[in-house]
C-alpha positions, 0 to 999 in steps of 0.5 A: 512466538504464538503470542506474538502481535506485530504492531506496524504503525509507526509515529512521525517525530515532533517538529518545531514549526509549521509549514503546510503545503497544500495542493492538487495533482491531476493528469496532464493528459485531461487534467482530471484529479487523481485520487489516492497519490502518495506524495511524500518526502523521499526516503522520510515518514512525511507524507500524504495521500490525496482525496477523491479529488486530487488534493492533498496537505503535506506537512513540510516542517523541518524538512531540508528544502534540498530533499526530494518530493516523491510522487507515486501512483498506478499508471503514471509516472513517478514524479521527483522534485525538491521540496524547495519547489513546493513551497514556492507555491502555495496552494500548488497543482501537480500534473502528473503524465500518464505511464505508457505500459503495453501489455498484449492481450493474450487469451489463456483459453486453449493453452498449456496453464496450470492453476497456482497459489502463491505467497502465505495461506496463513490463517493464525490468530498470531502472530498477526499484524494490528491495524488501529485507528487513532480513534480505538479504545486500544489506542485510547488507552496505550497512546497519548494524544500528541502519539495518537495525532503522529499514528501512522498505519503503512503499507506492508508487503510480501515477497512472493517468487514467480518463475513462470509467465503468469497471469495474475487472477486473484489476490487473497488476504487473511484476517485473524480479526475484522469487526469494523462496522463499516467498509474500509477503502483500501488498496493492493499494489504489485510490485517488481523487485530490486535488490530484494526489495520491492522497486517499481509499480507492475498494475497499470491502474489502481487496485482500489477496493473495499472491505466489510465484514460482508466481504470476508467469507471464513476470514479470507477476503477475495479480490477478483483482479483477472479483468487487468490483465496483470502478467507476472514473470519473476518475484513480485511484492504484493502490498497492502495499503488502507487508504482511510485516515481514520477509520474506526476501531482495529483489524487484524491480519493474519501473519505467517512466519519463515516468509520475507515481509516488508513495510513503509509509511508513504514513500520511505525506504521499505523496511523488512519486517522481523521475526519472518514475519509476512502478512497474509496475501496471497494469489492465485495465477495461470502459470505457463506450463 
């Protein structure tokens, strides 16, 4: 097991022709552009992220026109549709509404809360979980070029149990390796739970961020989240996503072991990881004593 290295990625199958849908997802409230939507076929690896400015090109060859659309960002509501409405325009724009989440601003100054960590501090070379880009020297020399051009990197996610009202202030992530010479725009997601696994989006925006060499101190990277007011009360997943379609060379992730770990590319249904095989993420909360 301690040679153990997890490669998450996963390749698309090859399809026959070509159908590309091309368009742009915005708010309905003030019609400005959304970045960084996954909008994907439900339950399949097709999908794709928009940009910066809320566009998107989602490749539909193949697929049953009776198959569902799925959308889904921080702060608005998922959105559901058939694939047969896509392409019945073409370019097309989404509007999604915004999701209405009230959360009262409580203060912890003063109260009964006591300090915790949650989830895996695991600091291993390996197991570890691989991130590559299609363009490696690692990639290079194991994949062929119609493999590299199907490369995914998922979202991977780890279970972590909660039984106290908490407030979320921290989130942590471990790498055994980061030597990419410039930032890599990624993003966390909290997750609540359904039958085990992860359901429906907690944060009422996005934890979008960046990570550098710079921002890795003795391999750990720290996000300060204390600011959005996230409050937890049961299990939780905390997921990871790189939001770069292309980024260069590889990273590691350190993994732990004994934990239940979870990944999906776009919006498939998660998978768990083998082995209990979970990535290193972890919180720090306020709990309520």
């Amino acid at each position: 097991m301690n040679k153990l290295t997890l490669f998450i990625f996963t390749f698309l199958g090859f399809l026959s022709y070509s159908q590309i849908v091309n368009g742009t997802i915005v708010s309905s409230e003030d019609n400005s552009p959304i970045g960084f939507v996954k909008i994907g076929v439900e339950n399949l690896q097709v999908g794709s992220l928009t940009d910066d400015n809320g566009n998107f090109s989602i490749d539909l060859t193949g697929i049953d026109k009776n198959s569902q659309i799925k959308i889904e960002v921080a702060g608005f509501e998922t959105y559901l549709n058939k694939v047969s409405t896509l392409e019945l325009t073409n370019p097309i724009k989404i509007s999604l509404n915004p999701r209405v989440i009230s959360i009262e601003e409580v203060s912890i100054l003063g109260k009964n809360y006591v300090d915790q960590n949650l989830g895996s501090n695991s600091k291993m070379k390996r197991p570890h979980i691989l991130f590559i880009s299609r363009s490696s020297d690692y990639a290079k020399k194991n994949f062929n070029k119609e493999q590299l051009e199907k490369m995914q990197n998922p979202e991977v996610a780890i279970q972590i149990d909660n039984k106290k009202r908490s407030k979320l202030l921290r989130i942590k992530m471990n790498f055994a390796k980061f030597e990419l010479n410039n930032s890599l725009r990624s993003r966390f997601t909290i997750y609540s739970e359904k039958n085990g696994i992860p359901n429906e989006i907690i944060n009422s925006e996005d934890i979008i961020f960046e990570i550098s060499k710079q921002n890795i101190k003795n391999g750990v990277f720290t996000l300060d989240v204390s600011d959005k007011n996230i409050w937890i009360n049961d299990r939780i997943f905390v997921a990871y996503q790189v939001l770069e379609p292309d980024f260069s060379d590889e990273f590691w992730i350190s993994a732990g072991l004994f934990g239940k770990g979870f990944l999906r590319v776009y919006v498939e249904n998660w998978q768990k990881i083998s082995a209990g095989v979970v990535p290193a993420i972890n919180i720090d909360v306020k709990t309520e004593k």
